[in-house]
C-alpha positions in Angstrom: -14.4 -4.9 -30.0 -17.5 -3.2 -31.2 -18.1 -0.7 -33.2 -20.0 2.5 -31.5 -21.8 0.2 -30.3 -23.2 -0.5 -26.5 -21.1 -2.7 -24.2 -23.5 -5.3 -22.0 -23.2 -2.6 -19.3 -24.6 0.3 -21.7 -28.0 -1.3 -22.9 -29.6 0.4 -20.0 -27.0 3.4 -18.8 -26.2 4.7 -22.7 -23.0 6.3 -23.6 -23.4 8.8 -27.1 -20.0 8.2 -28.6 -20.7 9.8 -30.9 -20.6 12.6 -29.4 -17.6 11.3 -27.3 -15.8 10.8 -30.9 -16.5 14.5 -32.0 -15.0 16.2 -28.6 -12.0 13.4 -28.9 -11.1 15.0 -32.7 -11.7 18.7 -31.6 -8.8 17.9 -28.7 -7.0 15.6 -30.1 -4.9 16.3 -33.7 -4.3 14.4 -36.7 -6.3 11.5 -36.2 -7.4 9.0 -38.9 -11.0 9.5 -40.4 -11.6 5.7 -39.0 -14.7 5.7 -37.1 -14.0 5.5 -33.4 -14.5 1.7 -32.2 -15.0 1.4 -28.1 -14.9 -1.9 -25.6 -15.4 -1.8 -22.2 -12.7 -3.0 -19.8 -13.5 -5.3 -17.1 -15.6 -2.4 -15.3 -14.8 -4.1 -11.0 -16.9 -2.2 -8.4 -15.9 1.4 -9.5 -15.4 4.2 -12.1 -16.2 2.7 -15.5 -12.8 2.3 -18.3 -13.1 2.0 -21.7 -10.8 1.0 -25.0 -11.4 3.8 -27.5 -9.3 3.4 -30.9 -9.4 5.6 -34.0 -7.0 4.7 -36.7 -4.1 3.9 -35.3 -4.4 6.2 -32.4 -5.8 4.6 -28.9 -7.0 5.4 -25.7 -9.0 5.0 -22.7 -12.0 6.3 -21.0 -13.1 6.8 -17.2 -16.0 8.4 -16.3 -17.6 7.2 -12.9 -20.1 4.9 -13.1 -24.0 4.8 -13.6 -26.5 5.8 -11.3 -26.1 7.4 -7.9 -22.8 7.5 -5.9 -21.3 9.4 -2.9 -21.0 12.9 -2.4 -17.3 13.9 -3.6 -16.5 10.0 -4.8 -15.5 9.2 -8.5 -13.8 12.8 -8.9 -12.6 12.3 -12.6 -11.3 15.9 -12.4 -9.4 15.5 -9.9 -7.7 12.8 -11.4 -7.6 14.0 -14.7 -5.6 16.8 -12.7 -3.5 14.3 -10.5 -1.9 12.4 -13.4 -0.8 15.6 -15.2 1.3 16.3 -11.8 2.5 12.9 -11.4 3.1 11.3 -15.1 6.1 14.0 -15.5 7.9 12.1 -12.2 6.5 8.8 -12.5 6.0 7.6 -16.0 4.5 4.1 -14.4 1.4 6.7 -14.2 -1.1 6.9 -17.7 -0.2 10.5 -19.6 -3.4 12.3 -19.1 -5.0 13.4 -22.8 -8.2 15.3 -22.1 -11.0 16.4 -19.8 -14.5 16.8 -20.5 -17.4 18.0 -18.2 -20.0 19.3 -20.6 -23.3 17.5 -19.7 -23.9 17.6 -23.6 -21.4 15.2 -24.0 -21.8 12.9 -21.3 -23.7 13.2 -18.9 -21.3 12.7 -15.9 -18.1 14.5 -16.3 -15.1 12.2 -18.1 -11.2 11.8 -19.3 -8.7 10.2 -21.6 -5.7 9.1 -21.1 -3.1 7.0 -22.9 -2.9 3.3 -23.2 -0.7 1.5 -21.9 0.2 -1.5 -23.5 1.0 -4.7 -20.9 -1.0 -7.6 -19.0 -3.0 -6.8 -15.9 -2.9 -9.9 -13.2 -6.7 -10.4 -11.0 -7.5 -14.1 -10.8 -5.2 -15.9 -12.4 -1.9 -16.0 -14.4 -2.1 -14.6 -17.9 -1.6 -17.5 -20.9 1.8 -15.2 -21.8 3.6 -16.2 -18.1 4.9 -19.3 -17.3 2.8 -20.6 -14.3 5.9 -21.1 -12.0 7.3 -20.1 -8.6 9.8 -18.0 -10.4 7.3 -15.8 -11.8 5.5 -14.9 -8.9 9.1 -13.9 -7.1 9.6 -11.6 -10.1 5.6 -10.4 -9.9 6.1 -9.7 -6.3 9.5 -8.0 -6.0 8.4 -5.0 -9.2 5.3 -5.1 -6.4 7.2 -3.8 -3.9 10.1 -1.7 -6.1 7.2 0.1 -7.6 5.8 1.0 -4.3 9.3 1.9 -2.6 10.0 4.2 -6.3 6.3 5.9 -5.7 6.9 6.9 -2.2 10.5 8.0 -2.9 9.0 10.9 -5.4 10.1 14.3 -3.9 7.1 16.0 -3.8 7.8 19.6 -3.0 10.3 19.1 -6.4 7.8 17.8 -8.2 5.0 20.2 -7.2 3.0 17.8 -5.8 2.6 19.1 -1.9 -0.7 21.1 -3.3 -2.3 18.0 -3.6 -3.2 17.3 -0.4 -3.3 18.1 3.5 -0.8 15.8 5.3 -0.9 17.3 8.6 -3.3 15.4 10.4 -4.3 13.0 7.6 -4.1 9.8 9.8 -6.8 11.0 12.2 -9.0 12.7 9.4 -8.8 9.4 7.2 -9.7 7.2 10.1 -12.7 9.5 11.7 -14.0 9.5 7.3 -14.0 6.0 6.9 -15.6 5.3 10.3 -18.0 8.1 9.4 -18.5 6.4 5.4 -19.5 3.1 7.5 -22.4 4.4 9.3 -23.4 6.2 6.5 -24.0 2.8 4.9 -24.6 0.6 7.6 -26.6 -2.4 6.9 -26.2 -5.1 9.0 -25.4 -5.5 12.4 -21.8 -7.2 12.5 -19.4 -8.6 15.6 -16.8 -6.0 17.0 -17.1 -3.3 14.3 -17.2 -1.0 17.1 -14.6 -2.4 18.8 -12.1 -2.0 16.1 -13.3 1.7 15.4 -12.8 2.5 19.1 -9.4 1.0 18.6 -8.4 2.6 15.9 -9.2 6.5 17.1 -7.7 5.7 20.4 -4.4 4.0 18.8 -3.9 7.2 15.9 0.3 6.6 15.8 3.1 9.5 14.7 3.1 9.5 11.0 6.8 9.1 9.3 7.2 12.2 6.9 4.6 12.6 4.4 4.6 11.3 0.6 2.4 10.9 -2.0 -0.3 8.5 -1.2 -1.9 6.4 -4.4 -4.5 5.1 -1.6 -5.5 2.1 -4.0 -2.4 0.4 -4.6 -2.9 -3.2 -5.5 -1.9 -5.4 -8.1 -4.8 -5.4 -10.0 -4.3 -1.5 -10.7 -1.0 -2.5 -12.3 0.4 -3.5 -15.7 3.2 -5.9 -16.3 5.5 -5.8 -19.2 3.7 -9.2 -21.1 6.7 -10.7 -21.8 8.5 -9.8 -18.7 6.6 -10.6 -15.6 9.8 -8.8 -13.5 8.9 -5.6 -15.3 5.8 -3.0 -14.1 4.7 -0.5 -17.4 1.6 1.0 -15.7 -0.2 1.8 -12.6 -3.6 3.0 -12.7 -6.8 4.5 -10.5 -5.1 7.9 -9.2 -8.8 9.2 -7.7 -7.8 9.1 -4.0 -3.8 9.9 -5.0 -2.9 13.0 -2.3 -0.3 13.5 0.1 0.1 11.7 3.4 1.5 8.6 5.4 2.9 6.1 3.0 2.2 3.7 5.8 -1.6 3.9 4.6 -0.3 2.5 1.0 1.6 -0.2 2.5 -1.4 -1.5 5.0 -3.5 -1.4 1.7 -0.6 -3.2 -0.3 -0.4 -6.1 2.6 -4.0 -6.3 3.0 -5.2 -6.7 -0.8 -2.8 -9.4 -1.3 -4.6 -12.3 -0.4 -3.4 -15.8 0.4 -4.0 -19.2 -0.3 -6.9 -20.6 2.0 -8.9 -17.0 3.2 -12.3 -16.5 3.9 -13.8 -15.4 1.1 -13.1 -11.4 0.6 -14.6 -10.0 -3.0 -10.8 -8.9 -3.8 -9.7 -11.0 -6.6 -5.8 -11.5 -6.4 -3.1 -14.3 -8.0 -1.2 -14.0 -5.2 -2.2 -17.1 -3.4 -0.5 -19.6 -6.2 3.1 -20.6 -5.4 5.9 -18.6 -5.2 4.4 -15.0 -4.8 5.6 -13.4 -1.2 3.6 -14.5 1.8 2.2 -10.6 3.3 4.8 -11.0 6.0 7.3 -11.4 3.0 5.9 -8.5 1.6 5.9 -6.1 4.2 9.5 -7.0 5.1 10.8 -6.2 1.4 8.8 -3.0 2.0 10.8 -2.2 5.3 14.1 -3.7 3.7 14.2 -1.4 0.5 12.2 1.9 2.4 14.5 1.9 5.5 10.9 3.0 7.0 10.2 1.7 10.7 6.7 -0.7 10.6 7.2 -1.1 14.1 3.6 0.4 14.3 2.0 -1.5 11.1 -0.4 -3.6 13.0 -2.4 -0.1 13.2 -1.8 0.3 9.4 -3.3 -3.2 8.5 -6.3 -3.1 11.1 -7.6 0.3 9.1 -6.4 -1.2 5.7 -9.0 -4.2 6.4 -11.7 -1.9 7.8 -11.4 0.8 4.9 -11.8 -1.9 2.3 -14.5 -3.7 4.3 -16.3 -0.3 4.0 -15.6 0.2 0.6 -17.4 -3.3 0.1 -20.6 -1.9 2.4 -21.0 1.2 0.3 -21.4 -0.7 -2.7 -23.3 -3.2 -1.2 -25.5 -0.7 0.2 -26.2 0.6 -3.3 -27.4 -2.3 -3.9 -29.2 -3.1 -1.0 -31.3 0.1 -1.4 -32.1 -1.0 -5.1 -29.7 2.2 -6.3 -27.4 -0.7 -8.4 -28.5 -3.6 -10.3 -25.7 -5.7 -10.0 -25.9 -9.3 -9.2 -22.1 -9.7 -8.2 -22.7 -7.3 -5.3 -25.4 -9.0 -3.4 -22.5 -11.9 -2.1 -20.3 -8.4 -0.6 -21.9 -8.7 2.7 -19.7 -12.0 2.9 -16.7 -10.1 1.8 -17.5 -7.1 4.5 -17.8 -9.5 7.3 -14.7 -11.7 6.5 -12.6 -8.0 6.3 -14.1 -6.7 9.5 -13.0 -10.0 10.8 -9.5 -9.4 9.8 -9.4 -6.1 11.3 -10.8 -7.5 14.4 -7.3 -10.2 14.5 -4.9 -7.6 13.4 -5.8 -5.0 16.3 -5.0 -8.1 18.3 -1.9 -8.7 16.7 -3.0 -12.1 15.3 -3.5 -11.7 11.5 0.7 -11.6 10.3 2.4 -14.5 12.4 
């Protein structure tokens, strides 16, 4: 941990925290006269998370991350605004703390939330699980209860319906994401056009809408660290809104790799011994749901291609020489092997 000190990623894109520590102890009462001490969280492909602790006290950070991004992406407001709806029906969610948009400050607009307190699983078991088959039954099944518990909010209840537009939110997400690609389009790849074709032509009848995290994956978890049965936080509400929880599940399946795939860019354990296979997976969805999947072939074909263009936007930034990032220069390989596995799941091939 440092103290107000830059992080690797700030010795060019500089955070003044001490600024950030002044607006923190105008919002935020009785709070030790420690000097605020910051660390940067493993910072992925997306909005930027930091540790901030005074005293006692701690918190995180997000703000979204340096240099330019997409119209309308890395909406920290909307977040910010998100979480205070959902934390008071789904404590899994951070409690959102504070908002900040004065350029004075920062100079992109920024939160803070609570911290949650727990192990979060990317490449590899942590040193506080036993590396054993049992554990990845336990990760796996809180995988899926979590899920089933988030789509089972009742969101006119709960106030949530403002959030977003579910009429017609298949057909708008697909026609976005095809629009996002060629928006970022780099390279010329096999079928992509096949698979977009596919997918406006093959739009299937929603079930009834609920609320939508649209990133949910294991690495935007937290497990209990002595309990690896036990989920204590789930994290990255940006896209949350309202919509087809089929979209969440076709994410779920998609980001959860196996053992022996093409390389991707998605980090994940779930390819060591014991976790659920997808198919595994998808079934405990269905089981524990009652939802019909009968049409999830659809669901994971846009799943692959929506994270494939994901990949191609950042790797576009980078391309263009708008992100100086060694790690992204290998997501082409990632894009190619995801519009590939779109390509075999509109066949019907990819889950056998």
């Amino acid at each position: 941990m440092t103290n107000n000190q830059n992080t690797s990623i700030e010795t060019t894109n500089e955070i003044h925290w001490e600024k950030v520590e002044k607006y923190i102890r105008r919002h935020i009462q009785n709070l030790s006269q420690d000097q605020m001490r910051t660390r940067a969280f493993s910072n992925g492909y997306s909005n930027l998370t930091y540790f901030i602790e005074i005293g006692e006290w701690q918190g995180v950070l997000r703000r979204p991350p340096f240099g330019p991004i997409p119209p309308k992406a890395h909406d920290m407001e909307r977040e910010y605004r998100i979480l205070e709806k959902v934390y008071p029906v789904f404590s899994l969610a951070p409690k959102p703390l504070l908002f900040c948009e004065d350029p004075e400050i920062m100079e992109r607009h920024f939160y803070v939330m609570e911290k949650k307190n727990g192990v979060v699983l990317d490449h590899d078991l942590p040193e506080v699980y036993e590396k054993t088959e049992r554990t990845g039954k336990l990760v796996s099944k809180a995988f899926v209860d979590t899920l089933v518990k988030l789509h089972e909010i009742d969101i006119k209840e709960a106030g949530l319906d403002s959030i977003g537009r579910p009429d017609g939110y298949l057909e708008r997400q697909v026609h976005g994401w095809i629009k996002r690609y060629q928006n970022s389009k780099t390279d010329e790849i096999p079928n992509v056009e096949q698979v977009e074709k596919w997918l406006i032509d093959n739009i299937p009848t929603s079930p009834a809408p609920t609320i939508v995290h649209n990133d949910f994956k294991l690495n935007n978890m937290m497990y209990c660290s002595d309990d690896p049965g036990k989920v204590v936080g789930v994290f990255d509400w940006e896209m949350c809104t309202i919509g087809d929880p089929l979209t969440d599940l076709g994410s779920a399946v998609a980001y959860w790799t196996q053992a022996g795939e093409s390389l991707s860019g998605l980090p994940s354990v779930t390819g060591q011994p014991g976790f659920y296979s997808r198919k595994e997976l998808l079934e405990a969805y269905a089981r524990k749901s009652g939802r019909d999947i009968s049409n999830f072939d659809f669901y994971l074909t846009f799943a692959f291609y929506k994270i494939a263009v994901i990949l191609q936007q950042i790797y576009y930034r980078w391309k263009i020489g708008k992100a100086d990032d060694a790690r992204f220069e290998s997501l082409i390989i990632g894009v190619r092997n995801l519009f590939e596995n779109a390509t075999l799941a509109k066949r019907k091939e990819f889950l056998r």
